[in-house]
FIKENU-280614 format. One record per residue: x, y, z of N, C-alpha, C, CB in turn. Coordinates in Angstrom, 3 decimals. Glycine has a CB too. Layout:
FIKENU-280614
      n_xx      n_yy      n_zz     ca_xx     ca_yy     ca_zz      c_xx      c_yy      c_zz     cb_xx     cb_yy     cb_zz
         X         Y         Z         X         Y         Z         X         Y         Z         X         Y         Z
...
***
This chain:
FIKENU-280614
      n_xx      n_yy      n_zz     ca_xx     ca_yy     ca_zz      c_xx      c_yy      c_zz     cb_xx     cb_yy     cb_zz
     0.825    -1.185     0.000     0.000     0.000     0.000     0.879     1.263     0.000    -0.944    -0.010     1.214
     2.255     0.923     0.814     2.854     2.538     0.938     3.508     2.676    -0.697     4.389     2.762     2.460
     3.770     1.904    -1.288     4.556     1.569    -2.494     3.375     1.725    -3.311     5.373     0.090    -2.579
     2.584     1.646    -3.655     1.237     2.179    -4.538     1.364     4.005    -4.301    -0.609     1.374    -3.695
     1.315     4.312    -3.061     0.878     5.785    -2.322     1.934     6.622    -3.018     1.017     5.892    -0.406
     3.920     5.612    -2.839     4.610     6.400    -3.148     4.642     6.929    -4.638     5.573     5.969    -2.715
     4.279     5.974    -5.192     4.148     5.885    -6.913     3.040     6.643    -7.548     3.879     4.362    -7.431
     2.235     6.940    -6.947     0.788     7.702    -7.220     0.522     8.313    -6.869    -0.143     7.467    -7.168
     0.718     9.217    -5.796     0.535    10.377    -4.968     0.555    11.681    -5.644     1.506    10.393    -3.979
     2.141    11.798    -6.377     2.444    13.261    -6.837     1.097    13.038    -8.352     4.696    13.585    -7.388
     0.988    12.171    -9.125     0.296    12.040    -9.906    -1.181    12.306    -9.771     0.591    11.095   -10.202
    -1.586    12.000    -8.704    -3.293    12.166    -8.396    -3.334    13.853    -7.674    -4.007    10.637    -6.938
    -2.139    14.114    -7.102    -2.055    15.305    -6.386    -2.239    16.850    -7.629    -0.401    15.163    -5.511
    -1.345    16.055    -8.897    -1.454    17.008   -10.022    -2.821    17.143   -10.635    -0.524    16.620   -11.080
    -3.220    15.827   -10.692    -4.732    16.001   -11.252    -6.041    16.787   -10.646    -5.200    14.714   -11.336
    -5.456    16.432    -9.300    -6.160    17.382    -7.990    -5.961    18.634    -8.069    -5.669    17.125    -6.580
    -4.742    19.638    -7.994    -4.481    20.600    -8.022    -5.098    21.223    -9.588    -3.132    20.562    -7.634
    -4.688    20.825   -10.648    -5.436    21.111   -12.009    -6.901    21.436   -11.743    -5.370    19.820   -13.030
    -7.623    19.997   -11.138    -9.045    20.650   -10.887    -9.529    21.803   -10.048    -9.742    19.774   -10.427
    -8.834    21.926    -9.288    -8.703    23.128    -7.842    -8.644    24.121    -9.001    -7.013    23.136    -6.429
    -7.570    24.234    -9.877    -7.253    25.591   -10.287    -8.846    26.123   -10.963    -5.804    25.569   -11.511
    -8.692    24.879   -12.289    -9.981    24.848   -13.039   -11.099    25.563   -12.034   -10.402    23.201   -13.450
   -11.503    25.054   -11.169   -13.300    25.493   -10.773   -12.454    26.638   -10.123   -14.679    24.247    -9.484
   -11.987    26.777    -9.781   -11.866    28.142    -8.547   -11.309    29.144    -9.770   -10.405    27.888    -6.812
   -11.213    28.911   -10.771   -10.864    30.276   -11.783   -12.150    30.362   -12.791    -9.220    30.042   -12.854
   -13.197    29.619   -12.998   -14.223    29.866   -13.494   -15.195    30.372   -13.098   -14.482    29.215   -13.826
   -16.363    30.915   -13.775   -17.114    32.227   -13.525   -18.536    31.718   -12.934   -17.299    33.195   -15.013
   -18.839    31.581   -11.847   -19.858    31.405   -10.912   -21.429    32.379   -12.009   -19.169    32.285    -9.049
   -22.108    32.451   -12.609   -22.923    32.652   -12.791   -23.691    33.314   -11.933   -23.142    31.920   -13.134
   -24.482    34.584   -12.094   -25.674    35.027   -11.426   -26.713    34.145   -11.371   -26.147    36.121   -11.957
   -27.492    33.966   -10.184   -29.264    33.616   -10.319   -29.496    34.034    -9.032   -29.915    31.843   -10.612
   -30.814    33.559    -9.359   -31.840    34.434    -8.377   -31.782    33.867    -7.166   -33.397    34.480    -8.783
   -30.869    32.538    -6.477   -30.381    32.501    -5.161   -29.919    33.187    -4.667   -29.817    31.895    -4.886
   -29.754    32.747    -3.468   -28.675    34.153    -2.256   -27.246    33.507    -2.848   -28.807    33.919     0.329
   -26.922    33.834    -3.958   -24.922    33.326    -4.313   -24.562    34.780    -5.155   -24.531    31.343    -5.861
   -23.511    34.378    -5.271   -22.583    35.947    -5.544   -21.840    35.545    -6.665   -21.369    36.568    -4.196
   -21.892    36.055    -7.698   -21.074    35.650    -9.033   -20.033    36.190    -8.854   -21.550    36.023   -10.392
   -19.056    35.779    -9.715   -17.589    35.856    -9.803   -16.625    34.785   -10.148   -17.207    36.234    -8.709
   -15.455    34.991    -9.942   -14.528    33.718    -9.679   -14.120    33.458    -8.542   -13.418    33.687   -10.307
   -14.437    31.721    -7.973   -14.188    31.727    -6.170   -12.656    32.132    -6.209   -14.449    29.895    -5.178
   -11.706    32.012    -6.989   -10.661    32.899    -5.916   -10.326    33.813    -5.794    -9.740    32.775    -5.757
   -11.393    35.330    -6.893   -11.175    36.016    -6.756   -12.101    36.635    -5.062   -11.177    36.360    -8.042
   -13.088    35.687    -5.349   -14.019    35.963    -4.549   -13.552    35.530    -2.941   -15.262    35.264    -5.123
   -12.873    34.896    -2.799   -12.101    34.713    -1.487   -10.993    35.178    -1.650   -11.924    33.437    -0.982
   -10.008    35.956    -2.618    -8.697    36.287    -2.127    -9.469    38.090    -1.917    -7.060    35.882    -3.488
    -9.826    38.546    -3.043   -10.280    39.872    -2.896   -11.947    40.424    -2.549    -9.856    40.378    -4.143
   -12.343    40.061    -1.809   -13.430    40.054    -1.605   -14.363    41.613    -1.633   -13.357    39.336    -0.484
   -13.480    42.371    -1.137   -13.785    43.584    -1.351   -14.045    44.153    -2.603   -13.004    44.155    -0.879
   -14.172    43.657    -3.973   -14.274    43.613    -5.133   -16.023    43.474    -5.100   -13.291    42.478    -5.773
   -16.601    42.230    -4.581   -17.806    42.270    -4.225   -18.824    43.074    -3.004   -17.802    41.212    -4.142
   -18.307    43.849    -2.527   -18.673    44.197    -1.335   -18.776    42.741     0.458   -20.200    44.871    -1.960
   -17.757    42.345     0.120   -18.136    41.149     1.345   -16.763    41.209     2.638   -18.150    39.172     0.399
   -15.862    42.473     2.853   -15.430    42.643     3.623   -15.903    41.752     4.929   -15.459    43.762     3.532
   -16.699    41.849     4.911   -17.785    41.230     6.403   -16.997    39.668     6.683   -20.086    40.861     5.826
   -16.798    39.000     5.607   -16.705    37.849     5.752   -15.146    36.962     6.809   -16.861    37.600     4.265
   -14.033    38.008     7.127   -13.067    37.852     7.755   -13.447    37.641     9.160   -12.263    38.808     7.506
   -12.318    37.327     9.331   -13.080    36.459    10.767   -11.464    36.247    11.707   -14.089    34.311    10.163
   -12.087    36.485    12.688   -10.458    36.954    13.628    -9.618    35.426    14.341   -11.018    38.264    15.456
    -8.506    35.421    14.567    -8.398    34.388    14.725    -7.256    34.059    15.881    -8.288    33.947    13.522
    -7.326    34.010    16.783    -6.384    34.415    18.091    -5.194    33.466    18.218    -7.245    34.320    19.568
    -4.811    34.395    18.715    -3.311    33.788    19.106    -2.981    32.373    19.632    -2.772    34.593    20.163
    -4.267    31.886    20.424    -4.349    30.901    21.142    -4.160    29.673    20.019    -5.657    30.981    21.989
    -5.874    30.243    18.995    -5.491    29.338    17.815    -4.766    29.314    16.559    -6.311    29.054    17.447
    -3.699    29.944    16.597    -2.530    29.689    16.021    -1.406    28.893    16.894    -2.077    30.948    15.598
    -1.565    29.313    17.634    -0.681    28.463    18.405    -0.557    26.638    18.088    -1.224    28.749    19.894
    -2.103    26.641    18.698    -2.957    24.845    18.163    -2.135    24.563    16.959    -5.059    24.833    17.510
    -2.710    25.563    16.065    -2.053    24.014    14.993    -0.589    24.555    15.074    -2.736    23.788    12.812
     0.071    25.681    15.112     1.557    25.547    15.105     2.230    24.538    15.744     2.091    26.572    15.576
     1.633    23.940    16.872     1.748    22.988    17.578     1.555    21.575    17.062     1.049    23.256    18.459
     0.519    21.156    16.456     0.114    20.122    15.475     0.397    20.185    13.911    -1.248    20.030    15.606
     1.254    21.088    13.418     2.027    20.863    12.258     3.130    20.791    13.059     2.023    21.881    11.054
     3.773    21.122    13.728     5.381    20.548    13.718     5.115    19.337    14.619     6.747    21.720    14.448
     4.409    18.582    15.716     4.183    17.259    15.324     4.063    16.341    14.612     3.780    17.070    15.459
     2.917    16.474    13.617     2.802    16.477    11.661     4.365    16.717    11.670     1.617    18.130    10.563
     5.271    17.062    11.243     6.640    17.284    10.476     7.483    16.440    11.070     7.262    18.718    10.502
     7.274    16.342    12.298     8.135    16.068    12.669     8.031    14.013    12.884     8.271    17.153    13.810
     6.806    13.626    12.305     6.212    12.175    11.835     7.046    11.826    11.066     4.868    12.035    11.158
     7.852    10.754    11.067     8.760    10.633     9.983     8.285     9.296     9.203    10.323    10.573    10.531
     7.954     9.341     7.720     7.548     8.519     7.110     8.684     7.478     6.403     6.735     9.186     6.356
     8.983     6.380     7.228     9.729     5.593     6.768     9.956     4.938     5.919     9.816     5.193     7.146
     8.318     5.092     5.256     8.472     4.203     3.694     8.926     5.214     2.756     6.908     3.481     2.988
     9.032     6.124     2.800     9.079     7.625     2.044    10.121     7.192     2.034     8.742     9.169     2.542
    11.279     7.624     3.246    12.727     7.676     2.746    13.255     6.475     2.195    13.631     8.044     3.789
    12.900     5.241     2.601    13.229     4.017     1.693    13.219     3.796     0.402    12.618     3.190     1.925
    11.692     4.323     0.112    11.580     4.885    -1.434    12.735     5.507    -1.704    10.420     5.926    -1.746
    12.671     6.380    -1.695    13.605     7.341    -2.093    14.721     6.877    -2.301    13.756     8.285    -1.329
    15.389     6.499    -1.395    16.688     6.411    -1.178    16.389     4.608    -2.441    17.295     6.416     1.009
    15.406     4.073    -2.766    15.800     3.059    -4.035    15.774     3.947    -5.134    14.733     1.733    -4.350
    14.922     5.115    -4.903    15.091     6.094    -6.686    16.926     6.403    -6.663    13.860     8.392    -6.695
    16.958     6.828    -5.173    18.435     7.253    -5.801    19.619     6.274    -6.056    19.055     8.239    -4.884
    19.913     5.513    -5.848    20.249     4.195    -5.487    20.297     3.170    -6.995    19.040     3.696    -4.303
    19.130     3.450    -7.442    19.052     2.281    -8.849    18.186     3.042    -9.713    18.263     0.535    -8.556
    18.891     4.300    -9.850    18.984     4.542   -11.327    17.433     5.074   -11.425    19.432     3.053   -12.360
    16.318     4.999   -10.330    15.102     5.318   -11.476    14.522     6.600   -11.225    13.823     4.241   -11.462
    13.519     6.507   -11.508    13.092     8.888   -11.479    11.405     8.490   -11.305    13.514    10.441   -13.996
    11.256     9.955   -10.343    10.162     9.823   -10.522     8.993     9.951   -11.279    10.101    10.039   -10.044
     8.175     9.338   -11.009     6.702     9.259   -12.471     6.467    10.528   -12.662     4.903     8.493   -12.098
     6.399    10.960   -14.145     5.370    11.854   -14.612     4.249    11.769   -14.967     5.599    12.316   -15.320
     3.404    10.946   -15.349     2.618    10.211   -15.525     1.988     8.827   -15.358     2.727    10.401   -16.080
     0.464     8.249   -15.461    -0.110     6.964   -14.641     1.387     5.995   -15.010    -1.985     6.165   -15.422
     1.422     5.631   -16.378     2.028     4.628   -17.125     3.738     4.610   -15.969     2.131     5.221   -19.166
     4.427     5.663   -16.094     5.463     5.738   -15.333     5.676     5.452   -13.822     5.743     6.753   -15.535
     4.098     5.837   -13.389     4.286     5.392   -11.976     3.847     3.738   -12.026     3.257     6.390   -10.851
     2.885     3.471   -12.981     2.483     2.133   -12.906     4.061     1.339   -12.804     1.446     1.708   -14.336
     4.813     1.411   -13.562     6.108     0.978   -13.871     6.757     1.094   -12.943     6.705     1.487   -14.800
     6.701     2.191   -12.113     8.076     2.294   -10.957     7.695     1.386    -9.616     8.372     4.176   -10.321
     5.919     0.949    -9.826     5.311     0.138    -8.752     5.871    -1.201    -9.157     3.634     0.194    -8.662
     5.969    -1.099    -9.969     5.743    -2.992   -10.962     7.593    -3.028   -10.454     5.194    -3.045   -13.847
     8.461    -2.476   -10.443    10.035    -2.175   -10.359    10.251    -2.130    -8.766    10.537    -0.578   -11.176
     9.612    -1.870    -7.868     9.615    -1.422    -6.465     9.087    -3.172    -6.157     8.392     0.212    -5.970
     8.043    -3.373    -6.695     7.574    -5.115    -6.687     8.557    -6.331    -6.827     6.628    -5.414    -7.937
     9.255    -5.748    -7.711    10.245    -6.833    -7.799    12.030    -6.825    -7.569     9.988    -7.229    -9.108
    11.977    -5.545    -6.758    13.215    -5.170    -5.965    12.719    -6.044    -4.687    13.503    -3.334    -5.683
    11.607    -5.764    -4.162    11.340    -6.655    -3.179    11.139    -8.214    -2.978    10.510    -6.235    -2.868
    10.455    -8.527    -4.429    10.725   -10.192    -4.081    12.205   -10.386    -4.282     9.845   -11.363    -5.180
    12.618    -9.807    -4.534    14.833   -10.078    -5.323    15.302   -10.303    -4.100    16.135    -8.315    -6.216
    14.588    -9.276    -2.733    15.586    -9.509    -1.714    14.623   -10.146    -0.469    16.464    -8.000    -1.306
    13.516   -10.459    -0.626    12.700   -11.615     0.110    12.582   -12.725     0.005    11.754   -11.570     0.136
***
């Protein structure tokens, strides 16, 4: 499973991010609901463009703290299959996937580095 995750991750992450960009840069339509046309990121980065100043929202020190606290826990998690990976990309020659076909391949290659030495 971590050897699927490592091989497919940056790949599904790109396809993910592409769609993120896609809808959040396209044009929300007027209608006669309570919604606000625009583009959502213009509409959440500049909001004042629409009149929606209102919508900020304060956020205390306390809770910054929280997660500053629970991301460097998070960071500080060390994913052991990660660096193993890795350290076989660097090690034997291979690179990471740009695409399904490439990662399919570097799984099918990671598969049989492991039966070689099991």
């Amino acid at each position: 499973m971590e050897a699927l995750w490592f091989c497919f991750a940056g790949i599904i992450q790109e396809d993910l991010d592409f769609v993120r960009d896609y809808w959040n840069t396209d044009t929300i339509r007027a209608s006669s609901h309570d919604t606000i046309s625009g583009k959502p990121d213009e509409l959440y980065l500049l909001p004042e463009r629409k009149g929606r100043e209102d919508r900020l929202h304060h956020v205390s020190a306390q809770q910054i703290e929280i997660v500053a606290e629970n991301l460097l826990q998070f960071e500080e998690d060390t994913n052991w299959y990660q660096l193993y990976f890795e350290y076989i990309l660097a090690n034997m020659n291979l690179e990471t996937p740009s695409n399904w076909a490439d990662a399919l391949n570097l799984y099918r290659e990671l598969l049989l580095i492991y039966e070689e030495n099991n």
